[in-house]
C-alpha positions in Angstrom: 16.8 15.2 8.3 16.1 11.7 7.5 12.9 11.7 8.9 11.7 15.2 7.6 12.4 13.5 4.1 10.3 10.6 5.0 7.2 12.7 6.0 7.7 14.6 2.4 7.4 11.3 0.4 4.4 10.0 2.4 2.6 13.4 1.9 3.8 13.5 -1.9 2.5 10.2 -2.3 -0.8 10.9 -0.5 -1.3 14.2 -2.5 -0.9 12.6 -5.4 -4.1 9.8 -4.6 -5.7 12.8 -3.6 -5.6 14.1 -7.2 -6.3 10.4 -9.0 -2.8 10.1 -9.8 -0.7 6.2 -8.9 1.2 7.1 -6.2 4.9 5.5 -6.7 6.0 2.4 -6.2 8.7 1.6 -2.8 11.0 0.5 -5.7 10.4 3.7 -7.7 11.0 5.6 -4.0 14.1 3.6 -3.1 15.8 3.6 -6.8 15.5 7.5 -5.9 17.1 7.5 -2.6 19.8 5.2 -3.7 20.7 7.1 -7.1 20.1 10.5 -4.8 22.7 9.4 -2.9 25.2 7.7 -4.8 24.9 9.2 -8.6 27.6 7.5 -10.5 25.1 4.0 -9.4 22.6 2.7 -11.9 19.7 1.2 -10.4 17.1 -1.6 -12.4 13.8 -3.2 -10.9 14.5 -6.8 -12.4 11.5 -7.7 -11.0 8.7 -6.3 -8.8 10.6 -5.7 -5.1 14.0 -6.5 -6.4 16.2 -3.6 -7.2 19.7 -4.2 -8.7 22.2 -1.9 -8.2 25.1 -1.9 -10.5 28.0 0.1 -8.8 31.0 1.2 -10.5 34.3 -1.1 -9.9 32.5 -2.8 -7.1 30.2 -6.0 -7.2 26.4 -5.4 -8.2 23.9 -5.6 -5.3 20.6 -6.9 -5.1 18.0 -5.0 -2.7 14.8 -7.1 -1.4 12.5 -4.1 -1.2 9.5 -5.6 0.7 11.1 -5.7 4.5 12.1 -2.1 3.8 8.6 -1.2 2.6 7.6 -3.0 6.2 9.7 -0.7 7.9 8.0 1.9 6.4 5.1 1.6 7.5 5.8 1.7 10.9 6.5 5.3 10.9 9.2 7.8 10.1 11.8 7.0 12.3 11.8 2.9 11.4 11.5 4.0 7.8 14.2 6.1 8.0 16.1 3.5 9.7 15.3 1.0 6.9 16.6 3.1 4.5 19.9 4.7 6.0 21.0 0.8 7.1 20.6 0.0 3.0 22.0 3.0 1.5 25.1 2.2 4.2 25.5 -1.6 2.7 25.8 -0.4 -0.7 28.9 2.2 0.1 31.9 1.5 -0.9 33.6 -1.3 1.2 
């Protein structure tokens, strides 16, 4: 499933040069998947790549988004990888 919902976002994201448009940013993609996943967290960019993730009666996380980004480039199944292994390290403990 994972990897179905990789191919969507690259093919969004080329679609969307296609047409003129700024594709989104990987901290724009990855704020998604986090907040997709886990709703009650709120999710900043405090700076470009750095993603801070404030979750409720736990400790705020910070997520480097650059060796993710890497990741994704590869392909679909390291990107999908990538993300799974972040989305797991901000679950509850």
């Amino acid at each position: 499933m994972t990897h179905w919902r990789c191919l969507l976002l690259a093919a969004a994201a080329t679609v969307l040069v296609a047409c003129g448009q700024q594709p989104p940013s990987w901290d724009v993609l990855l704020s998604g998947k986090i907040t997709g996943q886990y709703p009650a967290y709120s999710v900043t960019v405090t700076a470009p790549g750095q993603l801070r993730v404030d979750r409720p009666d736990m400790p705020t996380q910070t997520v480097a988004v650059e060796p993710i980004a890497q990741h994704c480039l590869r392909g679909p199944r390291d990107c999908g990888y990538a993300v799974e292994q972040m989305l797991l390290l901000l679950r509850d403990p």
